[in-house]
N, C-alpha and C positions, 0 to 999 in steps of 0.2 A: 814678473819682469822678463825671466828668461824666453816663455810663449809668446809675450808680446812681441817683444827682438824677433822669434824665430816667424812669426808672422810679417812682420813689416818686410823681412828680408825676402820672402816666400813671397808675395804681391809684388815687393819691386823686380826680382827676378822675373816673376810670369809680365810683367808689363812689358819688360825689356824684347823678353822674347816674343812675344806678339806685335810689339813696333818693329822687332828684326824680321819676321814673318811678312807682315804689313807691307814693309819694306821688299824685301824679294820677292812678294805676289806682282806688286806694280810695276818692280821693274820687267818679270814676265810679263806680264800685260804688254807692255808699252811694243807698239807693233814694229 
């Protein structure tokens, strides 16, 4: 149980941070 937690927690943190990434590339982009 505790791996599973420490998984789920680990993928939504990396998602987060890749939609915050996501996020400040485009808004660099934007001309």
């Amino acid at each position: 149980m505790a791996k599973g937690m420490l998984g789920r927690v680990l993928q939504s943190c990396l998602s987060l941070m890749k939609l915050a990434y996501l996020q400040r590339f485009k808004k660099l982009n934007i001309p």
